[in-house]
C-alpha positions in Angstrom: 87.1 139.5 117.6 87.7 139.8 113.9 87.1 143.7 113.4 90.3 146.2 114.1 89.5 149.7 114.4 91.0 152.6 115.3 93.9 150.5 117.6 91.6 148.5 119.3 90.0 145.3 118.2 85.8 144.8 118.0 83.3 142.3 117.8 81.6 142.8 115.0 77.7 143.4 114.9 76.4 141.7 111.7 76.0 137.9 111.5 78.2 135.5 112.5 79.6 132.6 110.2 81.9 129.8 110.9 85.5 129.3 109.0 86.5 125.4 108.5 89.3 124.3 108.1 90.2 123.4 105.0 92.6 120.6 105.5 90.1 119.1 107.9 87.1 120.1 107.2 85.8 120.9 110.8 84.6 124.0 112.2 87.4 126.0 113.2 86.6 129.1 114.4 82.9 131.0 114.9 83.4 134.7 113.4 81.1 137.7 114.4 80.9 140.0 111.1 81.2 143.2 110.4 78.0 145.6 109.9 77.6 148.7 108.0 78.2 150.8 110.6 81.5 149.0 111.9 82.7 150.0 108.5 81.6 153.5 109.1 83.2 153.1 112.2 86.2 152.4 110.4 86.3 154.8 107.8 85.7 157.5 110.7 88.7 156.5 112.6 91.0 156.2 109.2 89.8 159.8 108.3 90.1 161.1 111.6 94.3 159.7 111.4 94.6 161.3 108.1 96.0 164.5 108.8 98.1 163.8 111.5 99.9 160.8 109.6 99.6 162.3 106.0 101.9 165.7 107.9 104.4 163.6 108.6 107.4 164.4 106.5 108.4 160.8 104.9 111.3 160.1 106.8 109.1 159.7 110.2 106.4 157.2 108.0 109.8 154.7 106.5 110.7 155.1 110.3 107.4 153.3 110.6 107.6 151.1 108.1 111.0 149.7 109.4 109.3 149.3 112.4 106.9 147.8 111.3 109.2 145.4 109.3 111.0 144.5 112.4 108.3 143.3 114.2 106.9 141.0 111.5 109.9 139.6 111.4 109.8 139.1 115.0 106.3 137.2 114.7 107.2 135.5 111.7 106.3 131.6 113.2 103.0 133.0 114.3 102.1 135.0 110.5 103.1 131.7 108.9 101.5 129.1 111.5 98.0 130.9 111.1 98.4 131.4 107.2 98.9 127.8 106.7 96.1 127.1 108.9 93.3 129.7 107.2 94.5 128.7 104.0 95.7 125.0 104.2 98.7 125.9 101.6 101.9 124.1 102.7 104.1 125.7 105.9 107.0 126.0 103.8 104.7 128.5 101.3 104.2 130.6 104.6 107.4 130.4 106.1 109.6 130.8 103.0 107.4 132.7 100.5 104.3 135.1 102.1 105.9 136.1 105.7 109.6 136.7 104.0 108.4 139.0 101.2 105.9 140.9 103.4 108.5 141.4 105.1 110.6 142.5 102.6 107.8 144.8 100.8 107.5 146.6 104.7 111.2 147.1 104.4 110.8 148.6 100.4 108.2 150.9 100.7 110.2 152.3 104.0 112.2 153.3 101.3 110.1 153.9 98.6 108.2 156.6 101.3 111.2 159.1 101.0 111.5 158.9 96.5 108.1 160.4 96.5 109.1 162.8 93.6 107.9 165.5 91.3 109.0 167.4 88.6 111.7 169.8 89.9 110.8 173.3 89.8 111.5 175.4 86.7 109.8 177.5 83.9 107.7 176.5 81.3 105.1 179.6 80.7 106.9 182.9 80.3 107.7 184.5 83.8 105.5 182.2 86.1 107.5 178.9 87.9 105.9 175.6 87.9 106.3 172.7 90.6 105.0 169.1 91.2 103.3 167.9 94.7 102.4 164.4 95.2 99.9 164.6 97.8 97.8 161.3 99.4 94.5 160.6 98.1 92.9 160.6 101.5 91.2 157.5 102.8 91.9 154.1 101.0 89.4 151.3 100.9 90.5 147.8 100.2 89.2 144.5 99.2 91.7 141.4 99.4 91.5 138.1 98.7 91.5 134.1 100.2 94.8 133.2 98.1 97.5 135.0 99.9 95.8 136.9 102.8 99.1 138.5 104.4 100.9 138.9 100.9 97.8 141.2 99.6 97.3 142.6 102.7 100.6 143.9 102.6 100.2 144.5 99.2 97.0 147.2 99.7 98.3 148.6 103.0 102.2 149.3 102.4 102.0 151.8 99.6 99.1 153.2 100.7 100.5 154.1 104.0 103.8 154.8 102.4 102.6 157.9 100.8 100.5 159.0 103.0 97.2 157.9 103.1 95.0 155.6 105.5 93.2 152.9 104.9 90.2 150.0 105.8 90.8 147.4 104.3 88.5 144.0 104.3 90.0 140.8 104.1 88.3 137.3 102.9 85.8 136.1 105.3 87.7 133.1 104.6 91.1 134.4 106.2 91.2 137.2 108.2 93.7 136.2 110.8 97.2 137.1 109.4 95.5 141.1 108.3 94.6 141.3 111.8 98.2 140.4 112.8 99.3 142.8 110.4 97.3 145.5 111.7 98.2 144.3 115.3 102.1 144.3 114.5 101.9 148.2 113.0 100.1 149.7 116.1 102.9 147.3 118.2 105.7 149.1 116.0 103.9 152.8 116.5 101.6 153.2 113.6 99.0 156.0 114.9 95.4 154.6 115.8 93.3 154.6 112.6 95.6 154.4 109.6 95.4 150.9 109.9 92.1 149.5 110.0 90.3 145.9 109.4 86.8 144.8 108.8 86.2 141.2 108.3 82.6 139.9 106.5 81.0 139.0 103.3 81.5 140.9 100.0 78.1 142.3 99.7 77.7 143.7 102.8 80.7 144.8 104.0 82.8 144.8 101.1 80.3 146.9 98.8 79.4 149.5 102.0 83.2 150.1 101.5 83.3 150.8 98.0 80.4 153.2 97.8 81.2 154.9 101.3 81.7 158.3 100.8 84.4 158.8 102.8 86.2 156.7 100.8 88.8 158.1 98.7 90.0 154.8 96.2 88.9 151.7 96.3 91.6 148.6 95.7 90.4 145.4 94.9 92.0 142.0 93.7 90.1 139.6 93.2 87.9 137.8 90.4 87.1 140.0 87.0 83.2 139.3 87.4 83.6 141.0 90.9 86.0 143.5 89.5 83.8 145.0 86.9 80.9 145.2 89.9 83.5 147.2 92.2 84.1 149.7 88.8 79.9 149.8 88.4 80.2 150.6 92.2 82.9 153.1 92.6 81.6 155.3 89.8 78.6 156.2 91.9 80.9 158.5 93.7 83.3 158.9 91.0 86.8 157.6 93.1 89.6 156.2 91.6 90.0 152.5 91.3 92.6 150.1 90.9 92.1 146.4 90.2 94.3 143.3 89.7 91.6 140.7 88.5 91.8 136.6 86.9 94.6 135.6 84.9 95.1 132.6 82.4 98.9 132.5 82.2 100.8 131.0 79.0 103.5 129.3 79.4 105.2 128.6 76.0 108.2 126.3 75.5 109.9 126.4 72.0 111.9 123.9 70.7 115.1 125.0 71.7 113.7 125.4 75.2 115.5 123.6 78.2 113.2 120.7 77.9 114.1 119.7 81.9 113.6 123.1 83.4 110.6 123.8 81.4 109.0 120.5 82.7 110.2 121.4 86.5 109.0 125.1 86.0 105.9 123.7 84.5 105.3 122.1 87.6 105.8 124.4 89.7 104.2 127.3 88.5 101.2 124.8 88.5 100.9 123.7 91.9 102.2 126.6 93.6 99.7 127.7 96.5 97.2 124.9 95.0 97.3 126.5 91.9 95.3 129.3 93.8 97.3 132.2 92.2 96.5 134.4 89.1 99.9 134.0 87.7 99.7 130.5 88.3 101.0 128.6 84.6 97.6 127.1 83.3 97.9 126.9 79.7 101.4 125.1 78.2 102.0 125.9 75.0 104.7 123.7 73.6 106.1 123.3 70.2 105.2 120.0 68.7 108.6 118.5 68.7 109.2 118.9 72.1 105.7 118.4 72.9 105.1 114.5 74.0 108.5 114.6 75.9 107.4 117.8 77.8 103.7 116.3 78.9 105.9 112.9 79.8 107.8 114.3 82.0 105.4 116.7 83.7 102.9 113.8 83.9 105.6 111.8 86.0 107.0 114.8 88.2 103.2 115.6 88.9 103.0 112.0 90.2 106.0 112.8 92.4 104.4 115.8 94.4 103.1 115.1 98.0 99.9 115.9 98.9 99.7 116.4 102.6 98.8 117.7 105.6 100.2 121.4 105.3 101.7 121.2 108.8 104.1 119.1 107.5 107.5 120.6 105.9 107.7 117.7 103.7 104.3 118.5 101.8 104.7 120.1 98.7 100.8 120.3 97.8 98.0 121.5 100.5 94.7 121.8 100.4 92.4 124.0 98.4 90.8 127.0 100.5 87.0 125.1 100.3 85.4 122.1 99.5 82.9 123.3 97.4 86.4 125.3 95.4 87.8 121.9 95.2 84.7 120.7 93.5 84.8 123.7 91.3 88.7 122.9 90.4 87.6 119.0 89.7 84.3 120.1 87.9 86.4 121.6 85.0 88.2 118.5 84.8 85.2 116.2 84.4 83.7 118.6 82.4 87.3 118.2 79.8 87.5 114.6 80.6 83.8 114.3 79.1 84.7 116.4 75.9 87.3 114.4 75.1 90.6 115.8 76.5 92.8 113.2 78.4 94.2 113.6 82.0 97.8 112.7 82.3 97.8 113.0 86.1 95.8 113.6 88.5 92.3 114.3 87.9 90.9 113.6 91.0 90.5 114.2 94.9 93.0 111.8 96.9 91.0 109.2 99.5 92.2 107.6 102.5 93.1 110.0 105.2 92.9 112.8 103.0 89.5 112.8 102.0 88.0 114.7 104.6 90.0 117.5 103.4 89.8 120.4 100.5 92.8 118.3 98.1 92.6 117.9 94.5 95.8 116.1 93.1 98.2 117.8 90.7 96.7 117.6 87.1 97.9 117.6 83.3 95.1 117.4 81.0 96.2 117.3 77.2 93.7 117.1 73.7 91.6 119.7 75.3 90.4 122.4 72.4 91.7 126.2 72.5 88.2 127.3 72.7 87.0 125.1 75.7 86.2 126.5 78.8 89.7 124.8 80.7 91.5 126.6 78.3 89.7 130.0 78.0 88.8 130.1 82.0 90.4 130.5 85.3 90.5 127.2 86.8 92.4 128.5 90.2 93.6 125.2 91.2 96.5 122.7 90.3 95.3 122.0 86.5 97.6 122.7 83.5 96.3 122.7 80.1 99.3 121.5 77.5 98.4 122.0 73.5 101.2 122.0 71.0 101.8 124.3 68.4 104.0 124.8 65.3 104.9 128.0 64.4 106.6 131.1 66.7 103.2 133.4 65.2 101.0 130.8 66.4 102.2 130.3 69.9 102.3 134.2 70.1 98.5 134.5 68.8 98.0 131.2 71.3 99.2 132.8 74.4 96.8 136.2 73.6 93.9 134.0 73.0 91.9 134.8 76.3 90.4 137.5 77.9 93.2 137.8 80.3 96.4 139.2 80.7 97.9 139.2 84.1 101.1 136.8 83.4 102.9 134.7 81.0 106.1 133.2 80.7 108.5 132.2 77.5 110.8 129.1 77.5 113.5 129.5 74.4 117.6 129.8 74.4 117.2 132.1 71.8 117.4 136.2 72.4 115.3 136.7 69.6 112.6 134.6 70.4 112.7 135.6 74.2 112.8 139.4 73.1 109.5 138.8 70.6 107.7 137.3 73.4 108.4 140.0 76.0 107.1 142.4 73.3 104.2 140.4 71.5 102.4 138.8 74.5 99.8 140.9 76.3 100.5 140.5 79.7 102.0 142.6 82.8 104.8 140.6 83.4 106.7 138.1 81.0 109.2 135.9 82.7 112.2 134.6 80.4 113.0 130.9 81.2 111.2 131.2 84.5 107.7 131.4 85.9 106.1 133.6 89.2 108.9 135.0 90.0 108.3 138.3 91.8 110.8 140.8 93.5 109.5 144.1 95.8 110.9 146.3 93.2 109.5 145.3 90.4 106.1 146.2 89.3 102.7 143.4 89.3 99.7 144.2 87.8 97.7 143.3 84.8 96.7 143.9 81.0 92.7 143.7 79.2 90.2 141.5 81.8 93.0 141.1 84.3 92.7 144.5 85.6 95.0 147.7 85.9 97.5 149.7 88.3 100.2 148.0 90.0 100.9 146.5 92.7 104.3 146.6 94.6 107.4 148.7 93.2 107.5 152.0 93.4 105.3 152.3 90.3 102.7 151.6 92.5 102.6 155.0 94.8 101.4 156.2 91.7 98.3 154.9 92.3 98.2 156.3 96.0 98.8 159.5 95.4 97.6 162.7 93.7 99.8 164.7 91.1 99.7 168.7 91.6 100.5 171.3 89.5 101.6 174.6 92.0 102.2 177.5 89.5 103.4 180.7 90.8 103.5 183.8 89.1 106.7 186.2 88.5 104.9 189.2 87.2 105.3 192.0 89.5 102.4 194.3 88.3 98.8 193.9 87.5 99.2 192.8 83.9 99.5 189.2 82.7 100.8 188.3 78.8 97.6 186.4 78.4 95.0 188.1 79.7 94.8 190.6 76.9 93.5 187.1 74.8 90.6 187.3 77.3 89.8 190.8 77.5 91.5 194.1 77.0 91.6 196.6 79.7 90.8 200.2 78.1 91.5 203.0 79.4 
């Protein structure tokens, strides 16, 4: 049963379809969709919970929360075991990256639940006292993706519930199994029935009855930008607010005064991390000519180093990719560069042996590709990096803005002025300094231009799950007002 609604779970009553698994290629499980009305289902039972849970004072929902991060971290084996296996990304990616900081954004926004601030009280229009409410929106309905199932999960449900509001949220066809866990483990630590709810099934079925529902408060969607800009076309038949975190092309310039070792390891890294299935993920290496053929050396022959493996095993550093046919996607770009003229350094193809029934694609560094070419300008979403030199500080800035996107980016440079430029002068959400995908609870992740906007995680992101109120409240003690007279004059 792959549908949870109000507490309990459901079979679903659309179609079924059948997840494989990606490291194997064999049918794993058989799923029974959702319908339209299982998501009306849903959205019933969320709004039903909404007053009850949206009363509580804050204190009694970060009680919750901490709950709620308590017993995560008492199923942390099983969140990771069934990530790994939905996803095929390594077991030490689930075990030491996406349970860990779910965990850790449960425990934040039990905190974050009780700074739910306004403007304090005072005056600001003659004898009349002003005050800020933040109030829930109401019902939240959320789209997450395959890349990091329990991460975005966690992601859409924590601040929403945080301040207040309840939520359906759908989940990748692809990987439902660690949001149903979630949603299991917050009714196991006393979340009320129904401001936790799951649907499971395709985009436009499920996922677009959820947008356009009218019951349906926000919509939150991460994902790619073509689907993106449908969910906006969606969501403004019913005018509700939406917030998106979309593609990304990340930059990742090294100047020549960079750390030449730990921009080649962070290169790497920032590569292949999750299969490269990440939209911070470092795709395009910018990397100032004199540096330049020692930097692709040495990624080319740390690249060669990575193991690609069966995810189960802690010694893997590189899983598989969440499909086949994405893994033929991922290797298409690459023939597609190969055949233009750009040269692949490593990698460049899927591994054989007893790895080719699986969803792999081997860590890849393609050089002499052009700016303009689609494995520059495009969102690969695999284990590809793009290096082109560059000469000038203006022309690695104009470089790293020279796509539609603007999720991510990262400068490499021993030099405060350089690093201080680049935090200013690239487009991006986030800029890391001598580092790449980096990403704490209490910092703020979320996009610039085709990569979306709002935020995710921090408290910057209750701002997007929650309504501002102005409360003004008169002084006057008689029937007169100083303005009125503007409006009309009372004559006597």
């Amino acid at each position: 049963m792959h549908q949870y609604i109000a507490g309990e779970y459901r079979d679903g009553r659309g179609p079924s379809g059948t997840r494989i698994d990606p490291a194997t290629g064999e049918a794993a499980e058989t799923l029974r969709y959702a319908s339209p009305a299982d998501v009306d289902d849903a959205v019933a039972a969320a709004t039903a919970a909404l007053p009850a849970w949206s009363g509580l004072t804050p204190g009694e929902r970060a009680d919750a929360l901490l709950r709620l991060a308590a017993e995560l971290d008492r199923r942390a084996d099983e969140l990771a075991a069934v990530e790994t296996a939905q996803t095929g990304k390594t077991i030490r990616m689930s075990t030491e990256f996406d349970v860990p900081g779910t965990i850790d954004n449960a425990a934040f926004f039990a905190g974050a639940a009780r700074q739910l601030q306004g403007l304090a009280a005072g005056e600001y229009a003659g004898r009349a006292t002003s005050l800020v409410r933040r109030e829930p929106v109401g019902v939240v309905g959320s789209i997450a993706p395959w890349n990091y199932p329990l991460q975005m999960a966690g992601w859409k449900i924590l601040p929403a519930v945080a301040a207040g509001n309840t939520i359906v949220l759908k989940p990748s066809e692809l990987t439902p199994g660690t949001t149903l866990l979630l949603a299991e483990a917050a009714a196991a630590a006393g979340l009320p029935d129904g401001v936790i709810n799951v649907v499971t099934g395709p985009g436009p079925s499920v996922g677009e009855h959820l947008v356009r529902h009218p019951g349906v408060a926000m919509t939150s969607f991460t994902g790619s930008t073509a689907v993106g800009r449908r969910i906006m076309a969606l969501a403004a038949e019913t005018a509700k607010r939406v917030h998106l975190e979309l593609g990304g092309k990340a930059p990742f310039v090294v100047f020549d005064d960079a750390d030449l070792e730990a921009a080649a390891r962070g290169a790497v890294a920032g590569a292949i991390i999750n299969g490269g299935q990440d939209c911070t993920a470092a795709t395009r290496a910018y990397v100032q000519r004199p540096l330049f053929a020692a930097f692709t050396a040495r990624v080319a022959e740390l690249m060669d180093q990575v193991v690609v493996g069966d995810p189960t095993d802690p010694e893997t550093d590189l899983g598989a990719l969440i499909t086949h046919a994405h893994r033929d996607k991922v290797a298409g770009f690459v023939d597609r560069a190969r055949a233009a003229g750009a040269r692949v350094l490593a990698g460049g193809a899927a591994p054989d042996g007893a790895l080719a029934a699986g969803a792999f694609y081997r860590p890849t560094l393609v050089v002499d590709a052009a700016q303009d070419s689609e494995i520059v300008q495009r969102e690969v979403f695999g284990p590809v990096l793009v290096a082109l030199p560059f000469d000038t500080d203006d022309e690695a800035i104009a470089l790293a803005n020279d796509t539609p996107y603007g999720l991510a980016a990262s400068a490499w440079t021993t030099s405060l002025a350089r690093s201080l430029r680049a935090s200013e002068e690239i487009q991006a959400g986030c800029v890391w300094l001598n580092d790449h995908i980096t990403i704490t609870s209490e910092m703020p992740h979320g996009g610039y231009k085709a990569s979306g906007f709002g935020k995710d995680m921090s408290a910057y992101s209750l701002e997007e799950y929650t309504n501002v109120k102005h409360v003004l409240a008169s002084r006057e003690s008689g029937p007169e007002r100083p303005w009125h007279d503007t409006v009309f004059r009372v004559r006597r």
